[in-house]
C-alpha positions in Angstrom: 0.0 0.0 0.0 1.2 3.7 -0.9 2.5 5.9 1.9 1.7 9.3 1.4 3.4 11.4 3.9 1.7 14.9 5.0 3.8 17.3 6.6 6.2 15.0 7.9 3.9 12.8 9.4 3.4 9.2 7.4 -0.1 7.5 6.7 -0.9 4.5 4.2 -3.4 5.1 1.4 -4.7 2.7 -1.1 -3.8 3.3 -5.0 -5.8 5.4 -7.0 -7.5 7.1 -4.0 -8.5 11.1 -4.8 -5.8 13.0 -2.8 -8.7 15.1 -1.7 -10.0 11.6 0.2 -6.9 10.8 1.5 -6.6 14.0 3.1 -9.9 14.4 4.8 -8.5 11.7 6.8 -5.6 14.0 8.4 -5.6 17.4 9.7 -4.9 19.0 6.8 -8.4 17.7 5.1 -8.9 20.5 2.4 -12.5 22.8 1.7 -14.4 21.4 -1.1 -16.9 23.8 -1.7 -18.0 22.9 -5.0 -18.0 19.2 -4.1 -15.2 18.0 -5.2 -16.2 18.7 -9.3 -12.9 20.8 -10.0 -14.7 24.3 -10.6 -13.4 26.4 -7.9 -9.6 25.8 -7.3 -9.8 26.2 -3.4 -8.4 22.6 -3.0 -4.7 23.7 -4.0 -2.3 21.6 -2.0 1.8 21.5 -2.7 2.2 17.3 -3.6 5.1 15.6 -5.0 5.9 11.9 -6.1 3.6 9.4 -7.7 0.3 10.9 -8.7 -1.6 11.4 -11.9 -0.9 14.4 -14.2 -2.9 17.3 -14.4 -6.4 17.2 -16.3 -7.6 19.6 -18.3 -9.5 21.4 -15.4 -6.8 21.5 -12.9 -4.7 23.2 -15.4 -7.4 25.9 -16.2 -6.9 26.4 -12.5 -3.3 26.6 -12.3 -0.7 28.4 -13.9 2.7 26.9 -15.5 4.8 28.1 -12.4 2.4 26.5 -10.0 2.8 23.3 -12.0 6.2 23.5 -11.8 6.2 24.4 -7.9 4.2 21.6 -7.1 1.0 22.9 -6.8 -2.1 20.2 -7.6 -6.0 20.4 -6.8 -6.7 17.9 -4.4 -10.1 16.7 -5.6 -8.5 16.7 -9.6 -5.5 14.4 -8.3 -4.8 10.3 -7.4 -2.3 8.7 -5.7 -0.6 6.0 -7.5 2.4 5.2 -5.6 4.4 7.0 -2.1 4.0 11.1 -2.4 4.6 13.9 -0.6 2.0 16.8 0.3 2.6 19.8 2.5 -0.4 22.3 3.7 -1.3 24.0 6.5 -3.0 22.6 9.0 -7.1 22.8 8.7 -8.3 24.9 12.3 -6.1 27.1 14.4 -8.1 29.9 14.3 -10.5 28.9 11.6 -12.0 26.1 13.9 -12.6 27.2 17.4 -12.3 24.7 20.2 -10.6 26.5 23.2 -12.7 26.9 25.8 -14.2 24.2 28.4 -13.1 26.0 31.9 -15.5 26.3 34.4 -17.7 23.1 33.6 -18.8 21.6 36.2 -18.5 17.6 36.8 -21.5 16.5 38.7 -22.0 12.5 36.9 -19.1 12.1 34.0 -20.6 10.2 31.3 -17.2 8.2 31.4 -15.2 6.2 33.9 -11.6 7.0 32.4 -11.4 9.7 29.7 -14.3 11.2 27.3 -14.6 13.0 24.5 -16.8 16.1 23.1 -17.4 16.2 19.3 -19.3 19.3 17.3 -20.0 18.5 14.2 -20.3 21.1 12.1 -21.2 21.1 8.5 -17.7 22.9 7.2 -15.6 22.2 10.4 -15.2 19.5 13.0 -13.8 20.7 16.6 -13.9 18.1 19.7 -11.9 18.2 23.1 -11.0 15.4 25.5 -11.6 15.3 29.1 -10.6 13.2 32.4 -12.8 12.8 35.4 -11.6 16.1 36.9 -12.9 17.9 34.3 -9.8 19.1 33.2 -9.8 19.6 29.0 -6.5 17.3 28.3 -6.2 18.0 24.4 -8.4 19.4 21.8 -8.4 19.8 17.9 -10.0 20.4 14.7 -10.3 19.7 11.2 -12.6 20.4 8.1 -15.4 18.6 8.0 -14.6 15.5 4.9 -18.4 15.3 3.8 -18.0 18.6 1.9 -16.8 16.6 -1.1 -20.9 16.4 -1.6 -21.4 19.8 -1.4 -21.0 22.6 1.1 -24.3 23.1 2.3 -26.9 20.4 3.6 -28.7 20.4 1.0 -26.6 19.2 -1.3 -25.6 16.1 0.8 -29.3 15.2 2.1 -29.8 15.0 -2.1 -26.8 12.6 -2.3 -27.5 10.6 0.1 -30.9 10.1 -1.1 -29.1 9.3 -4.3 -27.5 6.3 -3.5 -24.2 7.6 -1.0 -26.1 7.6 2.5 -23.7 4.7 3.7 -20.6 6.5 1.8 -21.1 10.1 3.6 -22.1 8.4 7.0 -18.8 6.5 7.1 -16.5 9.2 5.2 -17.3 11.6 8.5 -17.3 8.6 10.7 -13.5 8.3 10.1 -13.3 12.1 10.1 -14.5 11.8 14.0 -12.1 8.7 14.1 -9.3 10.4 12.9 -9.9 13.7 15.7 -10.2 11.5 18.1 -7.1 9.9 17.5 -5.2 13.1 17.3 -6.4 13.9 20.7 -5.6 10.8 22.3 -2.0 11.3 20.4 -1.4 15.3 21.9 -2.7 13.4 25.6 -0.7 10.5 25.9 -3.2 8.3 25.4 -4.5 5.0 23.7 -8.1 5.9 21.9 -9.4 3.1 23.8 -8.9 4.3 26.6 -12.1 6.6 25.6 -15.0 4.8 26.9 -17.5 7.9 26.5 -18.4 10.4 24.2 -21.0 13.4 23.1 -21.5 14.4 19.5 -23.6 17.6 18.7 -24.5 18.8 15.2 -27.9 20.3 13.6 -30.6 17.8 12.7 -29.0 16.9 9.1 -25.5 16.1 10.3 -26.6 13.7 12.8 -28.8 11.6 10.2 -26.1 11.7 7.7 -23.9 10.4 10.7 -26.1 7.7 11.6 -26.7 6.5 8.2 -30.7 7.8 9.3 -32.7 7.9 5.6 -33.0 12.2 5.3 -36.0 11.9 3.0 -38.5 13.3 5.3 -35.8 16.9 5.9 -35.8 17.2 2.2 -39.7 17.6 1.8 -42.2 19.6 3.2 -43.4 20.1 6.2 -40.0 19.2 6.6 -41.1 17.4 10.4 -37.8 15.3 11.0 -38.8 11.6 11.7 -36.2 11.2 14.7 -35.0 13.7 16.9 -32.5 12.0 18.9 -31.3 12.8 22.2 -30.4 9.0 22.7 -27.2 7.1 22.9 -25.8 4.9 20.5 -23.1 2.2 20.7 -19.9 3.8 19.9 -19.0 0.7 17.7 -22.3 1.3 15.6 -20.6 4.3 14.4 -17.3 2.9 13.9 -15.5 5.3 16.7 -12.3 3.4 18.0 -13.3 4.3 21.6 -13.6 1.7 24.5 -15.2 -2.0 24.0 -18.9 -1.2 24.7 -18.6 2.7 25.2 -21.6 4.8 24.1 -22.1 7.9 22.5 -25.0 10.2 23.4 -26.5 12.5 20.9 -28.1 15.3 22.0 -32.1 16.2 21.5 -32.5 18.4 18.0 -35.1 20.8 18.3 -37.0 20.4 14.8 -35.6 19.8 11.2 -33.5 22.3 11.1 -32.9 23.5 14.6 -30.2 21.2 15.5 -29.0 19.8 18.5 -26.1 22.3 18.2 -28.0 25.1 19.3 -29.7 23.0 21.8 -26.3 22.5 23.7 -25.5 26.2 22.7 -28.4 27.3 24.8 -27.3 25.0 27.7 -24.0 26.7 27.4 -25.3 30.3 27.9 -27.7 29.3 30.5 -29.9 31.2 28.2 -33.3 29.5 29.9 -32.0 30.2 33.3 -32.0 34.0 33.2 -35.1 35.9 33.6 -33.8 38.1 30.7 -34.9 38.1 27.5 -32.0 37.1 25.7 -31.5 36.3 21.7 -29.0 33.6 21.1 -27.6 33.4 17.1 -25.2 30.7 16.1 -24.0 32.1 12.6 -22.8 29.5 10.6 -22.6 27.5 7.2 -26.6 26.9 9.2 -28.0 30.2 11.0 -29.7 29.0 14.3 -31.1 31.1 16.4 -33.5 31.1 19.5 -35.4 34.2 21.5 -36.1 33.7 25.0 -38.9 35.7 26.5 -41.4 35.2 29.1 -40.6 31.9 30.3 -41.0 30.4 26.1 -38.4 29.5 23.9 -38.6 30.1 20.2 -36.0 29.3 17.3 -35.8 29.5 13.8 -33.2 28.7 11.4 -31.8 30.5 7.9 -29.7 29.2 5.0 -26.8 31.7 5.7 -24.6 29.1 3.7 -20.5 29.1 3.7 -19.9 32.5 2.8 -18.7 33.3 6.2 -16.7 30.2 6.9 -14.5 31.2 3.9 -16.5 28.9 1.5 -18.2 30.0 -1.7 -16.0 33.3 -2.1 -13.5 33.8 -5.2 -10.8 34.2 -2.4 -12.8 33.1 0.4 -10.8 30.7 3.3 -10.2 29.1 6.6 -8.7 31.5 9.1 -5.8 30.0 9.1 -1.8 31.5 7.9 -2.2 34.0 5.0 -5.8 34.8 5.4 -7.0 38.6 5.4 -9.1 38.4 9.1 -9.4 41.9 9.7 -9.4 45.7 8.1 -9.5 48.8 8.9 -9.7 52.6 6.7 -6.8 54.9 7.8 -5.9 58.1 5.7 -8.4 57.5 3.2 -6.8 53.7 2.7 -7.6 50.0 3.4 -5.2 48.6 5.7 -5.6 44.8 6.3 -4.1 42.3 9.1 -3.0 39.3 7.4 -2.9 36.0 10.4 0.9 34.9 10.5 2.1 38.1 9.2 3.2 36.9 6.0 1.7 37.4 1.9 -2.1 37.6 1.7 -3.4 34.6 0.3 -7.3 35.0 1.2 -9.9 36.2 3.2 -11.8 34.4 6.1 -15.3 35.3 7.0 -14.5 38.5 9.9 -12.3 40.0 6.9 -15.2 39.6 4.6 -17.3 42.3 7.5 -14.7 44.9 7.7 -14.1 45.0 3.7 -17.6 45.7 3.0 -17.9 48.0 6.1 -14.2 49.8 4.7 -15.8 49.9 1.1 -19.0 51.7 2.5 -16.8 54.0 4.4 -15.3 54.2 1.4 -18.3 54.9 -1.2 -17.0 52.7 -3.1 -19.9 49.9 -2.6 -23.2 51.6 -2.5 -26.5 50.8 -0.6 -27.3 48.0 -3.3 -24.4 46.5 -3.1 -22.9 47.3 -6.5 -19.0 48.0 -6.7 -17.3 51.1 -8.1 -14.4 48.7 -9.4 -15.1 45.2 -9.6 -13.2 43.0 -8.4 -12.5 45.9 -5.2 -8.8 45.0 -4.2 -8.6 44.4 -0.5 -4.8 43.4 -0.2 -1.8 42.7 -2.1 -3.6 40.1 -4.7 -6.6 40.0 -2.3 -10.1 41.1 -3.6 -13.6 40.7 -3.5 -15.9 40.4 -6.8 -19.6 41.9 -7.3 -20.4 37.8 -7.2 -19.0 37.5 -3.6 -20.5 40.6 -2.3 -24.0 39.0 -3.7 -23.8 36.0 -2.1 -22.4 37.9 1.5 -25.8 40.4 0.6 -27.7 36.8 0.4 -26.5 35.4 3.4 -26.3 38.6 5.9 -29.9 39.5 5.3 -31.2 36.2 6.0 -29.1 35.7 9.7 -30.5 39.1 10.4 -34.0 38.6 8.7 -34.5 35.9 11.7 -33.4 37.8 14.1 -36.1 40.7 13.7 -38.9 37.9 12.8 -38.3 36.0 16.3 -38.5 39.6 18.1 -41.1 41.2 15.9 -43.7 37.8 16.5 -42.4 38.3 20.3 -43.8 41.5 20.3 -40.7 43.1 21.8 -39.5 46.4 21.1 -35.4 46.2 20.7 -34.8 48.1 24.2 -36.9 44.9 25.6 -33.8 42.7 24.3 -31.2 42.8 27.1 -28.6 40.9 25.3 -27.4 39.2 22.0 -25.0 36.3 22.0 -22.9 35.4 19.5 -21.8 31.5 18.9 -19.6 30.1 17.1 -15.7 30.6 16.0 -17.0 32.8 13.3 -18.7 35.3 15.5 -15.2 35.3 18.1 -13.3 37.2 15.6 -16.3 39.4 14.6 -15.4 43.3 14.8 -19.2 43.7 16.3 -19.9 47.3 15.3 -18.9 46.2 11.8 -21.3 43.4 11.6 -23.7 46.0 12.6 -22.7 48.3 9.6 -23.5 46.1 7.4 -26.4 44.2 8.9 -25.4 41.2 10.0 -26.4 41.6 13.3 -29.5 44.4 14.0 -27.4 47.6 14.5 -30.1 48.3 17.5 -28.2 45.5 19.6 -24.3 46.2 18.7 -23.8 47.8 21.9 -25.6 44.8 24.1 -24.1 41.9 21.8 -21.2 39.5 23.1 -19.4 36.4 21.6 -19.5 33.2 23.5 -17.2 31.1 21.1 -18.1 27.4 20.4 -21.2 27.4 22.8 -22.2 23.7 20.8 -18.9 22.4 21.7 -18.9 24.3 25.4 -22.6 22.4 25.7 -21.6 19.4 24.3 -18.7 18.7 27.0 -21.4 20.0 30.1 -23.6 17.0 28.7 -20.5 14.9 29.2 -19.4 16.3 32.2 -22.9 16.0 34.0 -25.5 13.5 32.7 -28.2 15.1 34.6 -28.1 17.7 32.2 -29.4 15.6 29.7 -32.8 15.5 30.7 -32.8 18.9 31.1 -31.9 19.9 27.7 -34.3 17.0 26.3 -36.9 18.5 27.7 -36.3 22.1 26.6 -35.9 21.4 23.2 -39.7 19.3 23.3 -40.8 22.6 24.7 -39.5 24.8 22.2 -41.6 26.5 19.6 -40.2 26.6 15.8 -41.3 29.6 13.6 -41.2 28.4 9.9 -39.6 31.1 8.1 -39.9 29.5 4.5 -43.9 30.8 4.8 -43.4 33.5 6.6 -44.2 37.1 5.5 -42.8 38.8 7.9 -39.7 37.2 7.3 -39.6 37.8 3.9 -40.1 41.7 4.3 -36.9 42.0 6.2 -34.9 40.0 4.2 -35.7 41.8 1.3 -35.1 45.0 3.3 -31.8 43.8 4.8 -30.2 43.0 1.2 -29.6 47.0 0.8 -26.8 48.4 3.0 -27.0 51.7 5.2 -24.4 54.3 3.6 -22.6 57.4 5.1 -24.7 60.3 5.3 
């Protein structure tokens, strides 16, 4: 069998594999988000030894010097024999999984050591614990089911085509292989795992237990399981403990996951008196409202855009991505993560460019660009197509946002506090997100980040099983507004495409 050897590090891969499959099996598993066909180039990888040549789409994507440096598309490439590939490592700052102090252990879920698992549709984070409580390693990687599309969408259709068994155990072994690399940074033999929690929204679960996604592909769109039950760890094909179990916490409807269920058990949202909005802005926007003793959720089709996905020059946080910018004297200046040459932009540098070209004037209230493509940095820039699909996605997070308070009743002053979840919203210059209307400008100044609240839940639910019950029964409780029918709904996202510009 080949070796293929990735940043130093060896791993055996059968012949004619896609490189793009071999990799999702390591941390340096690469973004697919046109699903692997070859039509956006984001796959680039540096590869050396025996592999095929380059089609005739990887070359429209590359030039002659990046052929002769090395430079391949992952999901146009096979292994035929021992190579080489160097990349950067998927997470860092792109895939948030700090966190974890100050959980409390009441009844671990685990006698030795256990693990906590978000899986999200464009990333995967987990971290590993021991019965103190104390967080012993944690990690990330891209999430390898993204070959079938970036959005859910795209992989409930294939699975319903024929590749259920295919995605469920291609992000199997993407769990497998995290866990492995924390059990590696701990000291650790994955067996001696013998407990584990894995959060995700509705779809990612039932493509993880192989569960048939018709009935979330069709209306009314009422999910046919809900989970918040454990399953054999060994049904899933997780190298943890002989007989360990994995508990998957309760989803709240089709498309309110069990994320945002272990989000809101991370911000103690239900245990404040406060009204409180919670928004978990991701490739999924989930959000819940709650008021008056009721909870109520809803959830928009933000898409990838500000994971890095989807954009001409869109990427992971990670080394040589454009996170942040700022206009000084008239001109852009941009903070590049690791200092070096600009190679992209991540989803916070995608905010402050179109709050900088408002500033600007050089992107008006439509959203139409003086120059197009706008140069950002160096060879950074953003097209009119990018700034579309950012228009698309900001107006919808925001859209549900003012439809859960507007159906509330609530006036904006009656809103004591927005939080923020997920990695995305950590690096989030907050009165930028409010320029362009991301967020409801009304609540900038009353808005906080709370990191990777799905992951923070996920490891309370393994730290303390009585929380479990808990949770299960706030998300039975919770009401779900349907905002594919809803009017109101579709007044502010038509509203919210247009920008506010400089008086």
């Amino acid at each position: 069998m080949p070796v293929m050897t990735v940043n130093g590090k060896a791993y055996p891969v059968p012949v004619g594999i896609r490189l793009s499959e071999a990799l999702a099996q390591t941390p340096v598993s690469t973004a697919w988000p046109c699903g692997g066909l070859g039509r956006c180039g984001k796959c680039r990888v540096t590869a050396f030894g025996a592999l095929s040549d380059p089609d005739g789409q990887e070359k429209a994507f590359l030039s002659e010097e990046e052929r002769q440096a090395g430079v391949r598309l992952a999901c146009r490439t096979f292994v035929l024999g021992d190579c080489r590939v160097e990349a950067a490592v998927s997470g860092g700052e792109a895939i948030q999984t700090d966190g974890g102090a100050g959980v409390s252990v009441v009844r671990p879920a685990f006698r030795r050591f256990g693990a906590a698992v978000d899986l999200g549709t464009t990333t995967l984070a987990a971290r590993l614990y021991d019965t103190s409580g104390t967080c012993l390693a944690s990690g990330g990687r891209m999430n390898p089911q993204s070959r079938w599309g970036a959005d859910v969408i795209s992989r409930i259709q294939a699975s319903m085509d024929g590749a259920r068994e295919e995605i469920a155990a291609c992000v199997r072994e993407g769990i497998a292989g995290l866990l492995r690399d924390l059990a590696e940074q701990a000291g650790i033999e994955t067996q001696a795992m013998d407990g584990a929690v894995i959060t995700g929204n509705t779809a990612m679960l039932y493509l993880l237990t192989a569960s048939a996604p018709d009935a979330l592909s069709r209306a009314p769109f009422e999910a046919d399981r809900l989970f918040g039950c454990e399953v054999e760890a060994a049904s899933l094909a997780l190298p943890l403990a002989p007989g360990a179990w994995v508990y998957l916490p309760r989803c709240i409807s089709a498309f309110v996951g069990a994320d945002i269920t272990a989000a809101i058990a991370a911000a103690g949202l239900c245990r404040s008196g406060k009204t409180r909005l919670l928004a978990d802005i991701g490739t999924n926007g989930e959000m819940a409202l709650w008021h008056g003793g009721e909870l109520c959720c809803c959830s928009t089709a933000a898409g990838p855009a500000f994971e890095g996905a989807g954009l001409s020059m869109g990427m992971q946080g990670a080394n040589g991505a454009v996170d942040h910018l700022r206009v000084e004297d008239g001109e852009l200046c941009a903070h590049v993560i690791g200092g070096g040459e600009p190679k992209g932009i991540c989803g916070s540098g995608v905010v402050d460019a179109l709050a900088c070209l408002l500033r600007l004037e050089t992107l008006d209230e439509t959203g139409l660009l003086d120059d197009d493509p706008a140069v950002l940095c160096g060879d950074v820039s953003l097209t009119q197509k990018d700034v579309r699909m950012i228009q698309l996605a900001k107006s919808a997070v925001c859209a549900g946002m003012r439809t859960l308070v507007q159906h509330a009743k609530l006036s904006w002053e009656q809103v004591s506090e927005l939080l923020v979840a997920g990695g995305f919203g950590s690096y989030l210059d907050l009165e930028n997100a409010g320029r362009i209307g991301l967020i409801p400008p009304e609540l900038v100044m009353r808005t906080r980040a709370i990191g990777n609240a799905a992951l923070d839940g996920a490891s309370m639910l393994l730290l303390d099983q009585a929380l479990r019950e808990e949770t299960e029964g706030m998300a039975r409780a919770a009401r779900t507004a349907d905002l594919s029918t809803d009017p109101v709904f579709m007044q502010w996202y038509t509203e919210g495409m247009f920008f506010e510009t400089p008086d």
